[in-house]
FIGUMAR-843289 format. One record per residue (C-alpha): residue number from 1; y, x, z. Coordinates in nm, 4 decimals. Each point is the difference from the previous one (the first is absolute). Layout:
BEGIN
R   zagu         yy         xx         zz
R    NUM          Y          X          Z
...
END
This chain:
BEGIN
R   zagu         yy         xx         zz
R      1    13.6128    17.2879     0.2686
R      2    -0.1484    -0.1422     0.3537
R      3     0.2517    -0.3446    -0.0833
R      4    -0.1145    -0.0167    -0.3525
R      5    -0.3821     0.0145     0.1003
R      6     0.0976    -0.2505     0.2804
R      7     0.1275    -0.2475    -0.2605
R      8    -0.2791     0.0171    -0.2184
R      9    -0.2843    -0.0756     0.2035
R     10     0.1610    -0.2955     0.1958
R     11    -0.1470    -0.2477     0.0039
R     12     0.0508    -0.3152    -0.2640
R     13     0.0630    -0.3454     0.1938
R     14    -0.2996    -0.1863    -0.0940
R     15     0.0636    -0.3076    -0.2014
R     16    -0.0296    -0.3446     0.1385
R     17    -0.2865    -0.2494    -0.0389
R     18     0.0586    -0.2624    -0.2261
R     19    -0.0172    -0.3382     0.1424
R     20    -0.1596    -0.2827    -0.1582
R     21     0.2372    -0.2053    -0.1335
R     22     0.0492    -0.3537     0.1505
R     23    -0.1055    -0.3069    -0.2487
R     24     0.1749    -0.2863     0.0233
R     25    -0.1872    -0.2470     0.1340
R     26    -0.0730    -0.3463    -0.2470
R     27     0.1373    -0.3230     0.0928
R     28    -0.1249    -0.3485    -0.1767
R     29     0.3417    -0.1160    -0.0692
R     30     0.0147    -0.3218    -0.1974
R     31     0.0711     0.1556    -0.3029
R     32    -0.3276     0.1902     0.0298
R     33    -0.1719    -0.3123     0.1135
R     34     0.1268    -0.1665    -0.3303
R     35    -0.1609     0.3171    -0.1707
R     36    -0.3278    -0.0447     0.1639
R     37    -0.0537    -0.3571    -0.0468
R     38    -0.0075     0.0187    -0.3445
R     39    -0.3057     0.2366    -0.0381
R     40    -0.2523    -0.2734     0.1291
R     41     0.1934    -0.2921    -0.1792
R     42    -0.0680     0.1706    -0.3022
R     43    -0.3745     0.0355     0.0401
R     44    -0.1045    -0.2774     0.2057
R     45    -0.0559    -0.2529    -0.3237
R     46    -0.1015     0.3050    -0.2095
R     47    -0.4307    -0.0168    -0.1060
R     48    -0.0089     0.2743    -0.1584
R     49    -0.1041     0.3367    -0.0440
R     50    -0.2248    -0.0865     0.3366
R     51    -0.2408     0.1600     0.2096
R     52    -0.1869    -0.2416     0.1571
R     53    -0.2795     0.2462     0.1472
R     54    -0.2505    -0.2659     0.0631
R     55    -0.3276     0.0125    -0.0322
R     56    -0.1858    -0.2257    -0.2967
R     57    -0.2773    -0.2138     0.1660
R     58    -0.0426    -0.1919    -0.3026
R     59     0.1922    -0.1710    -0.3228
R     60     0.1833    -0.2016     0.1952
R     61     0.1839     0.2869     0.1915
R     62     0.2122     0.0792    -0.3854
R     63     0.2828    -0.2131     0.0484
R     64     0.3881     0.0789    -0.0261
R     65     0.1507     0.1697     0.2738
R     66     0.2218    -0.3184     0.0769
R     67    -0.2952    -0.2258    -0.0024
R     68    -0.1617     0.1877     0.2122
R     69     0.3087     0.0657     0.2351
R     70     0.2084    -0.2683    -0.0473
R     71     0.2231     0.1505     0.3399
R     72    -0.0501     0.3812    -0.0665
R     73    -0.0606     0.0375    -0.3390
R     74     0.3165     0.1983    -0.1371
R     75     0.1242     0.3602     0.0840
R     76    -0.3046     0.2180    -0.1828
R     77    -0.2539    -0.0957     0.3239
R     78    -0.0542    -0.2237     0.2391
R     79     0.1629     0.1651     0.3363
R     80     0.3070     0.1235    -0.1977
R     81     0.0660    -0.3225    -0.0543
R     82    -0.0999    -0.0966     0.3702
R     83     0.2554     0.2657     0.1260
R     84     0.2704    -0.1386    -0.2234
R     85    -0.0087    -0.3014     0.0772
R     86     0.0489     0.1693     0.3849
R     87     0.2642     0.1839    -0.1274
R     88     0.2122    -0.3200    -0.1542
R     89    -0.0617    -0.1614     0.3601
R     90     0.1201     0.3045     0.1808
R     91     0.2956     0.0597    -0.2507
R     92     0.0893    -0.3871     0.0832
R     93    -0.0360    -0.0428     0.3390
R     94     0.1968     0.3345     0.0625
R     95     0.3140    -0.1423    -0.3025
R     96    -0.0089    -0.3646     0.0163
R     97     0.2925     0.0491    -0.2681
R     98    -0.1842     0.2302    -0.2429
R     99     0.0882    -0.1010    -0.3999
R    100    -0.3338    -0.1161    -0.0791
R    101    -0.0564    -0.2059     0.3477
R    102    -0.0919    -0.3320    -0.1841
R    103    -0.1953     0.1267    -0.2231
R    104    -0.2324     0.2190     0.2576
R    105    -0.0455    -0.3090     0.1747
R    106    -0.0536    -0.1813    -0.2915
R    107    -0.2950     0.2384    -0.0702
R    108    -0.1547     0.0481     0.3206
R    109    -0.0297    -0.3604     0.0542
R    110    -0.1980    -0.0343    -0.3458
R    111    -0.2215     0.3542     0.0631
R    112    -0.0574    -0.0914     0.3127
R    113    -0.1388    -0.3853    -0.0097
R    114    -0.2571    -0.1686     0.1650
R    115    -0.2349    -0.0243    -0.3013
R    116     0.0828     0.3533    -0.0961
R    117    -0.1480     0.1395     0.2554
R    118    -0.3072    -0.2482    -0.0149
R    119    -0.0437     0.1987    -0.2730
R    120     0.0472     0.3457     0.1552
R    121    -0.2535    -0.0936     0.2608
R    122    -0.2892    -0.1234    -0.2771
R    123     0.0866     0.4233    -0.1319
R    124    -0.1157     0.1096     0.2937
R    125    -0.2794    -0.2571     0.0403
R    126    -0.1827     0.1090    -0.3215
R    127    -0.3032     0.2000     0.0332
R    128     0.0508     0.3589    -0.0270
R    129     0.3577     0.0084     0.1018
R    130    -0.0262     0.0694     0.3589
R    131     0.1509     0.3338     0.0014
R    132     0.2781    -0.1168    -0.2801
R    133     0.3319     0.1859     0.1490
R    134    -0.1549     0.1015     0.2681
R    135     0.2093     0.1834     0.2511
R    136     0.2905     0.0387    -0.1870
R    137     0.0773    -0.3325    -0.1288
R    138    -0.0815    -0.1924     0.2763
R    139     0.2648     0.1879     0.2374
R    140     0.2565    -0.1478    -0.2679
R    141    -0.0960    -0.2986     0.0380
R    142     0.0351    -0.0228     0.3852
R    143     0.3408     0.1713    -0.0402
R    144     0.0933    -0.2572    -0.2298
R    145    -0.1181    -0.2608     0.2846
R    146     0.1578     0.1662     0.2539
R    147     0.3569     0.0344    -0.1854
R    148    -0.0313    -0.3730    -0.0706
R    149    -0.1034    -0.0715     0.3888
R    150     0.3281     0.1954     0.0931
R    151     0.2305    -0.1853    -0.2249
R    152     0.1396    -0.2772     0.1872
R    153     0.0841    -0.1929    -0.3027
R    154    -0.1646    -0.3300    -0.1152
R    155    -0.1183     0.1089    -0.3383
R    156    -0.2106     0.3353     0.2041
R    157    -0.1636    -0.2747     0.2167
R    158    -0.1185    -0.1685    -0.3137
R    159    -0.1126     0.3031    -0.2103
R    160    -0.1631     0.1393     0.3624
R    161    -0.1657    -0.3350     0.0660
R    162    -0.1529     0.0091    -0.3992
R    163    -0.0723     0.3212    -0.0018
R    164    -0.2317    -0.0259     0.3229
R    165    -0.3367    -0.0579    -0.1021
R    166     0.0358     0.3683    -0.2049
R    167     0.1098     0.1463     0.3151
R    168    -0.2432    -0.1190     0.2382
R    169    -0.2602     0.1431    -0.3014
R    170     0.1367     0.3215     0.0393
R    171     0.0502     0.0315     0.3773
R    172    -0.3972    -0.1275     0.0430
R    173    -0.0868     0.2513    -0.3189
R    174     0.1737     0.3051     0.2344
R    175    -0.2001    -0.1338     0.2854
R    176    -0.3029    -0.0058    -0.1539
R    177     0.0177     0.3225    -0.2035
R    178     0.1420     0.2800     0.2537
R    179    -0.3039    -0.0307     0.2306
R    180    -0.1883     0.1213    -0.2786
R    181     0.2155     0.2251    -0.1171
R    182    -0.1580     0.3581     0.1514
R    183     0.2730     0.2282    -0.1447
R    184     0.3744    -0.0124    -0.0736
R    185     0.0965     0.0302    -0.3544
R    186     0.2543     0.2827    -0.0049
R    187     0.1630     0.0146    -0.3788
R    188     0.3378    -0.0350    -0.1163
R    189    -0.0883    -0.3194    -0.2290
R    190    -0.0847    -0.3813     0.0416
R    191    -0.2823     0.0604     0.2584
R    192     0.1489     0.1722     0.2658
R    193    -0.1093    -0.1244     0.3122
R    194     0.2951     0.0727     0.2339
R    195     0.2143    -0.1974    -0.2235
R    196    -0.1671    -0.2844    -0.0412
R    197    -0.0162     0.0243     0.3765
R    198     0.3252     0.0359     0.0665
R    199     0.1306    -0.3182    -0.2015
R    200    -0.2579    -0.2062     0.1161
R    201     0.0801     0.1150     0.3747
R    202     0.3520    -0.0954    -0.0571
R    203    -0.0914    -0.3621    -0.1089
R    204    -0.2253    -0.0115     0.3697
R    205     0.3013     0.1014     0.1729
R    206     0.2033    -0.2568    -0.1807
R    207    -0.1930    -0.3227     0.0233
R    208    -0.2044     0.1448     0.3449
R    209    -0.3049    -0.0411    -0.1504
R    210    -0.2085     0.1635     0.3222
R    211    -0.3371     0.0848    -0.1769
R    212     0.1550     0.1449    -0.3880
R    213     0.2047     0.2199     0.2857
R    214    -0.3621     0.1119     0.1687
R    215    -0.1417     0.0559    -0.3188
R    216     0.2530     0.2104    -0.1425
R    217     0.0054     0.2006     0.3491
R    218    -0.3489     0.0325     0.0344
R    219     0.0177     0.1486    -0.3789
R    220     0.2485     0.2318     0.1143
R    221    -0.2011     0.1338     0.2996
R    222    -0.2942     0.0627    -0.2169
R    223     0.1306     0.1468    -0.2897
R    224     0.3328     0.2524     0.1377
R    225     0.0236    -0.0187     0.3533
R    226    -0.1382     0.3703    -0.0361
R    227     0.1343     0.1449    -0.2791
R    228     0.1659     0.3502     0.0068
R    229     0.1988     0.1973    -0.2289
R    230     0.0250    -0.2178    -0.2877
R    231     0.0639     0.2708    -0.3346
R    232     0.3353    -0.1411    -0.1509
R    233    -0.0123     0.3187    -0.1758
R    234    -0.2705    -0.1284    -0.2177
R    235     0.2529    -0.3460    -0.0936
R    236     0.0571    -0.0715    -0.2544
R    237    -0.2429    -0.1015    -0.2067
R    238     0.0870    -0.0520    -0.3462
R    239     0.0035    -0.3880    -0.0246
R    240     0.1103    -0.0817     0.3491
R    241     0.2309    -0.2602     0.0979
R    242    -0.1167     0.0086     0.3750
R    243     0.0006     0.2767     0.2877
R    244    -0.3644     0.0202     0.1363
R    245     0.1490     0.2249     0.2637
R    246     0.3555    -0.2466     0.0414
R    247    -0.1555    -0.2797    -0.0334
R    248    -0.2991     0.0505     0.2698
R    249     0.3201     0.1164     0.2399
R    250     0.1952    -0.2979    -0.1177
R    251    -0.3482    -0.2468     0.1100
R    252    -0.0512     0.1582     0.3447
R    253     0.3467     0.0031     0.0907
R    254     0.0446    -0.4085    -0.0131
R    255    -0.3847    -0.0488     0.1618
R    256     0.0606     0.2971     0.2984
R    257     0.2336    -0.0530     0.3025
R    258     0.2982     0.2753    -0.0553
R    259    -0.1436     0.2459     0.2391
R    260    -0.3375     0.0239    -0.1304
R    261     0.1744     0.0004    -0.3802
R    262     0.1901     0.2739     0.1107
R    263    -0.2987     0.1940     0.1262
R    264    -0.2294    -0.0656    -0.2984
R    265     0.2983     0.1256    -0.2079
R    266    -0.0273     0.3133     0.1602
R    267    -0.3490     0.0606    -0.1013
R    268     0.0015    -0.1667    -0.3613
R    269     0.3244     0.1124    -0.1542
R    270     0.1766     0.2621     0.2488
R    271     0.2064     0.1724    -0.2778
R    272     0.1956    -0.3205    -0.0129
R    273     0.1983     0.0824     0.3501
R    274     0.1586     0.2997    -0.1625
R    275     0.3310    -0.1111    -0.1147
R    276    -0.0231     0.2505    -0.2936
R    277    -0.2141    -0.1747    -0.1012
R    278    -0.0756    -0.0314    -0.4066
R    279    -0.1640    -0.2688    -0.2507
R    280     0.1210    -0.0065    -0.3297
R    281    -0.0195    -0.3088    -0.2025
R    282    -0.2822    -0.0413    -0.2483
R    283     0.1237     0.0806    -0.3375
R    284    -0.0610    -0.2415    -0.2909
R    285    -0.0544     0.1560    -0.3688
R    286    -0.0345    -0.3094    -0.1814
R    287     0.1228    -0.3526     0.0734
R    288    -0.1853    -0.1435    -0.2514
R    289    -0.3188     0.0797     0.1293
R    290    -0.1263    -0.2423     0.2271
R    291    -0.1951     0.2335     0.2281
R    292     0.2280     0.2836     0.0054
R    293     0.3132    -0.2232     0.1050
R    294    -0.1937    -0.0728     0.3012
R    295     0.1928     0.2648     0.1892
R    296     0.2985    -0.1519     0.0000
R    297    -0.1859    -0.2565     0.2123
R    298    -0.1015     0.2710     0.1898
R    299     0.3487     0.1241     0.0854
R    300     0.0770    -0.3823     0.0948
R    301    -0.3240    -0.0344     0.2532
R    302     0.0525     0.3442     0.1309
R    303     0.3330    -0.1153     0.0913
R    304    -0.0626    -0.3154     0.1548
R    305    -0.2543     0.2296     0.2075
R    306     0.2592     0.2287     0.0957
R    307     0.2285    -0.2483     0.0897
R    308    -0.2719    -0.2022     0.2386
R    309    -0.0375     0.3350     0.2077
R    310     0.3480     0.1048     0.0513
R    311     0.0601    -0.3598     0.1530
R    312    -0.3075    -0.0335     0.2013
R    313     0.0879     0.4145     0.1153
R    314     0.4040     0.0728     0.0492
R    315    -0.0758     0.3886     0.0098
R    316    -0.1677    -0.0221    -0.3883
R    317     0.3354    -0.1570    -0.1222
R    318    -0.0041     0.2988    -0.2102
R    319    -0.2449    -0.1404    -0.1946
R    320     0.2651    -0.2683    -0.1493
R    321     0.1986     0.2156    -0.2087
R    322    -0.3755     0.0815    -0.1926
R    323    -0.0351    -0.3462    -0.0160
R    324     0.3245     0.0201    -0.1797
R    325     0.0066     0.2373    -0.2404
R    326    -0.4234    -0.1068    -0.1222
R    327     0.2078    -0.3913    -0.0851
R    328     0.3012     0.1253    -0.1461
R    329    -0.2524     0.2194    -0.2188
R    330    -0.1751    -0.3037    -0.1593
R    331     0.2828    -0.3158     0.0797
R    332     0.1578     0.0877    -0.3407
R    333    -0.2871    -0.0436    -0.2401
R    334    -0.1681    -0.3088     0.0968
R    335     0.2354    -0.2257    -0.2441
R    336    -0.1143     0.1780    -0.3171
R    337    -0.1544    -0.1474    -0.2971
R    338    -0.3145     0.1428     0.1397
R    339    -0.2676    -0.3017     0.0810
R    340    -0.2202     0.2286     0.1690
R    341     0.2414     0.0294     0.2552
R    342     0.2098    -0.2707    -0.0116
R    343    -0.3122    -0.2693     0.1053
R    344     0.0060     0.1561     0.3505
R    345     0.1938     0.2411     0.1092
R    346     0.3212    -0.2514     0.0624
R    347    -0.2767    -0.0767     0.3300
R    348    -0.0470     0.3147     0.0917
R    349     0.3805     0.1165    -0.0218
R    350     0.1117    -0.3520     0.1708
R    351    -0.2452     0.0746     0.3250
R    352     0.1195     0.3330     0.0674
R    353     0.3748    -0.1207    -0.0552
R    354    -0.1392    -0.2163     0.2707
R    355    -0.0348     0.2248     0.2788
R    356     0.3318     0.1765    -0.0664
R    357     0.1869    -0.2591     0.2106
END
């Protein structure tokens, strides 16, 4: 009787804790590169449907979207087809021998011509259009710069050299706009501030342009140096294809010296040192709506985020395998028949493959 009450009430082992499974991480094979070309080749020469989002000053303002940007016109709006134009120069320079080669060069040399851009710069010059794009699409266009500045190949000196007088427009537009800029914007969308930052730091780096660097800095100072438990618990929103939280961490990571990163860290985001650590990817209920599919351009920022820390910090590499599992969540459905999509998120999915190497 004792042995039989022994028995009963021993104690059951206690079961294991399941481990989060490891995602194989993405690699921008030339197969893939192939894949991704195509998306902006197929929108670059298309007019419409457009959003132009500009604001009418008068009569003369209705015009085509090709007449009024002969360089940027296709792609649904103006900085998706800024960013895939950066995308057919990254795809390029990284496979020299991808199956379309000729005819991306072919292209970029015609988008990006002298007198096109003439024309690009008279946009901006028209009254009321000072804020046109304004941060989001002029980041774009610096990392389209900067990609071309980067390229040691004859044809990127060309397209850098005619695409110049736009990019020395945007860096003195940055410069003259942050001082006066009191607050950060801090959305998931277009005018997030730490993103347009962030690109626009990585073009100062590139060409060592001194002051855009001490602008962007100074910005950065102002605006996060203080910041403290940022809510990630509240992300995300319902049409965002950018990290508020990330992306801020992504910005102050290039700008801070490692040590002072890794102390800021500490203090803005410090559930990210826990390697159990959990973000699941945002989930997407209907491709064909062009807001909602903005989270799978989420799951490609957050990534490219993600990524950025573990390399700057070893002792977040756990952070990688998050990175992971948020692009192997979306890489599959950016080919569909789906324009919404398709217009941009080949960008988005080619600049987190990026930062897998």
């Amino acid at each position: 009787m004792f042995i039989t009450l022994f028995l009963s009430c021993k104690e059951e082992p206690k079961p294991k804790l399941q481990e989060s499974p490891i995602s194989k991480t993405p690699i921008l094979t030339l197969s893939e590169a192939n894949k991704l070309a195509e998306l902006p080749l197929n929108c670059l020469e298309v007019d419409y449907p457009n959003k132009l989002g500009q604001t009418l000053n008068d009569s003369t303002h209705l015009r085509s979207p090709k007449s009024l940007h002969p360089a940027f016109y296709g792609c649904f709006d103006w900085h998706s087809s800024v960013h895939g134009h950066w995308s057919l120069v990254s795809l390029l320079k990284q496979f020299p021998d991808l199956g379309k080669a000729g005819i991306i060069r072919e292209k970029l040399t015609e988008s990006l011509s002298q007198e096109n851009i003439a024309q690009e710069m008279a946009y901006f010059e028209m009254t009321g259009n000072i804020s046109f794009e304004r941060t989001y699409g002029w980041a774009w266009v610096l990392k389209l710069a900067e990609e071309l500045h980067t390229w040691e190949d004859p044809m990127a000196k060309e397209l850098e050299y005619n695409l110049e007088p736009l990019t020395r427009f945007i860096v003195a537009s940055y410069e003259s706009f942050l001082p006066k800029l009191n607050y950060p914007i801090r959305v998931g969308e277009h005018s997030n501030t730490a993103f347009g930052l962030s690109l626009a730091w990585d073009y100062a780096v590139a060409v060592n342009d001194v002051l855009l660097m001490k602008s962007v800095k100074d910005a950065v100072d102002r605006y996060y140096t203080n910041d403290k438990g940022c809510p990630m618990e509240w992300e995300p929103s319902g049409f965002d294809f950018l990290s508020p939280c990330l992306e801020e961490i992504n910005l102050v990571r290039k700008v801070y010296a490692k040590e002072a990163f890794k102390k800021w860290l500490d203090t803005f985001m410090p559930q990210l040192k826990d390697p159990d650590f959990m973000l699941e990817p945002g989930k997407v209920a209907d491709r064909t709506d062009g807001k909602l599919v903005h989270l799978d351009g989420l799951n490609f920022s957050r990534a490219w985020c993600l990524y950025g820390i573990a390399e700057t910090l070893p002792e977040y590499e756990h952070l990688k395998n998050i990175a992971n599992t948020h692009i192997n969540y979306s890489l599959p459905n950016i080919v569909d028949d789906n324009y919404e999509g398709t217009h941009w998120l080949g960008t988005f999915a080619l600049y987190s493959l990026n930062k897998t190497k």
